[in-house]
matplotlib code that plots the C-alpha trace (Angstrom):
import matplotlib.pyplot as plt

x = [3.9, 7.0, 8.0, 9.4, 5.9, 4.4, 7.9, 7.4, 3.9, 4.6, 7.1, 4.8, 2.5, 5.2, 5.4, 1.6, 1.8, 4.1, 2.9, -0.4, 1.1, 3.1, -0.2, -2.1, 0.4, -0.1, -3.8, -2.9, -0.9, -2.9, -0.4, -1.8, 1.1, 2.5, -0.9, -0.8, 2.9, 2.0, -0.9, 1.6, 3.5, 0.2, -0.7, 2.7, 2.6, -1.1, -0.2, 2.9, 0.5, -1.8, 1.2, 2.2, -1.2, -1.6, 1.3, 0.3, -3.0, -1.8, 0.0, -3.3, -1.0, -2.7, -1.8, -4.5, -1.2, -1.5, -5.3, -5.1, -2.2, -4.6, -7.4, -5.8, -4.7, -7.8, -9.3, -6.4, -7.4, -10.6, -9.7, -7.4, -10.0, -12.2, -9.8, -9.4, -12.8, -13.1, -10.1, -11.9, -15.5, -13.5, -11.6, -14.4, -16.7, -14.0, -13.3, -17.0, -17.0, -13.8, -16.1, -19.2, -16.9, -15.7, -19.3, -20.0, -17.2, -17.7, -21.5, -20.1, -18.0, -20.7, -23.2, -20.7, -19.7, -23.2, -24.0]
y = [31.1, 29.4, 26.2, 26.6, 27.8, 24.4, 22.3, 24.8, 23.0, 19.6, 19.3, 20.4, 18.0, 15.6, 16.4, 16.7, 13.2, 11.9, 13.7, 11.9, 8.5, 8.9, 9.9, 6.8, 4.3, 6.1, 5.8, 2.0, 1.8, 3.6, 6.1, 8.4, 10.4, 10.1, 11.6, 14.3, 15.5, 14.9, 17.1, 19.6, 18.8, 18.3, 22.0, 23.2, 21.4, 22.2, 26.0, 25.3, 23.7, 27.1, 29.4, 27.3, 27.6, 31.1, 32.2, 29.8, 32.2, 35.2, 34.4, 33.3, 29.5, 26.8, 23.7, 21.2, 18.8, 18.7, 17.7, 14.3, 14.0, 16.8, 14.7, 12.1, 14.0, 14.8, 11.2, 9.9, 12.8, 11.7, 8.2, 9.5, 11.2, 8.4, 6.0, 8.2, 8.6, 5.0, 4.7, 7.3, 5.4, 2.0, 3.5, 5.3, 1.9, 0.3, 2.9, 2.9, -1.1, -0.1, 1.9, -0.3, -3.1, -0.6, 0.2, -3.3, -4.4, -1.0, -2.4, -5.7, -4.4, -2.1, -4.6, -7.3, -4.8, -4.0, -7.5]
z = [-20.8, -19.8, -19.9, -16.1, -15.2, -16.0, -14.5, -11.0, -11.2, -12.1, -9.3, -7.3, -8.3, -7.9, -4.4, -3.7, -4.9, -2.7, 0.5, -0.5, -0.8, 2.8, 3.9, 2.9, 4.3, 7.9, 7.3, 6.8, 9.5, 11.8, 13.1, 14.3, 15.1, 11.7, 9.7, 11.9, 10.5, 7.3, 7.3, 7.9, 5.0, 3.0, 3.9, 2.6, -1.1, -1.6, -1.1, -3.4, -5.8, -5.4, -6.1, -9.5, -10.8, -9.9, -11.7, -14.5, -13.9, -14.3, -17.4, -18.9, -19.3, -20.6, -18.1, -19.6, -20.4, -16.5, -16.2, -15.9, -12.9, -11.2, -11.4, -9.9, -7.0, -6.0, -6.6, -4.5, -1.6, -1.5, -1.1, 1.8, 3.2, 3.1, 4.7, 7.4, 7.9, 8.5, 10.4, 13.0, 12.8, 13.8, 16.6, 17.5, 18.0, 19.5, 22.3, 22.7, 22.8, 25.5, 26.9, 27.2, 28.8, 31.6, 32.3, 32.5, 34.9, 37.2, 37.5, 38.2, 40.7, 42.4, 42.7, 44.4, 46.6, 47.8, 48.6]

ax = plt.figure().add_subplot(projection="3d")
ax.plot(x, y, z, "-o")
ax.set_aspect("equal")
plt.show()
C-alpha cells in the first residue's frame, strides 16, 4: 500500500475532525442555521473519509496506525449527536412552555371577554 493512501485518509480525517469541531461550537451556540450548513459539509468529508478507506480496501492496506484518531471521531460524533439531541429536547420544552403560556393567556382572554 502507499504511503499517499494512508496521507489521502489522514487528511481526510483531518477534515472530518474539523467539520466536527465547527459543528459542536453551533451546537453550543445554538445556531441553528449554522448546524444545518455544516451537515452539509459533514456529509461531504464522511464520503471523502469512505473513499480513503475504500481504496485503502481494495489494496488490502493496513490503516491500524489510524485506529485511534478514528475512534475518536466517532466518540466526538456521538457526543455531537448527543448535544444536539438535547439542544432539540430544551427547545422543544420551551416552545411547549411558549405554548402552554399562549393557551393560558387566550383562556384568559376568552373568559374576560365572556363576562
Amino acid at each position: 500500500m502507499t504511503n499517499s493512501k494512508l496521507l489521502d485518509l489522514s487528511n481526510a480525517l483531518d477534515l472530518h475532525e474539523n467539520v466536527l469541531h465547527a459543528e459542536e461550537q453551533a451546537i453550543h451556540a445554538k445556531d441553528l442555521k449554522t448546524i444545518e450548513e455544516i451537515s452539509d459539509q459533514k456529509d461531504k468529508s464522511l464520503e471523502m473519509l469512505v473513499h480513503a478507506k475504500e481504496a485503502i480496501d481494495l489494496e488490502r492496506g493496513d490503516f491500524s496506525s489510524l485506529s485511534a484518531r478514528i475512534e475518536s471521531i466517532i466518540d466526538r460524533q456521538q457526543a455531537n449527536t448527543e448535544l444536539f439531541r438535547r439542544l432539540h429536547i430544551q427547545s422543544a420544552k420551551k416552545d411547549k412552555t411558549k405554548n402552554s403560556r399562549l393557551s393560558n393567556l387566550e383562556n384568559r382572554l376568552r373568559q374576560a371577554y365572556r363576562g
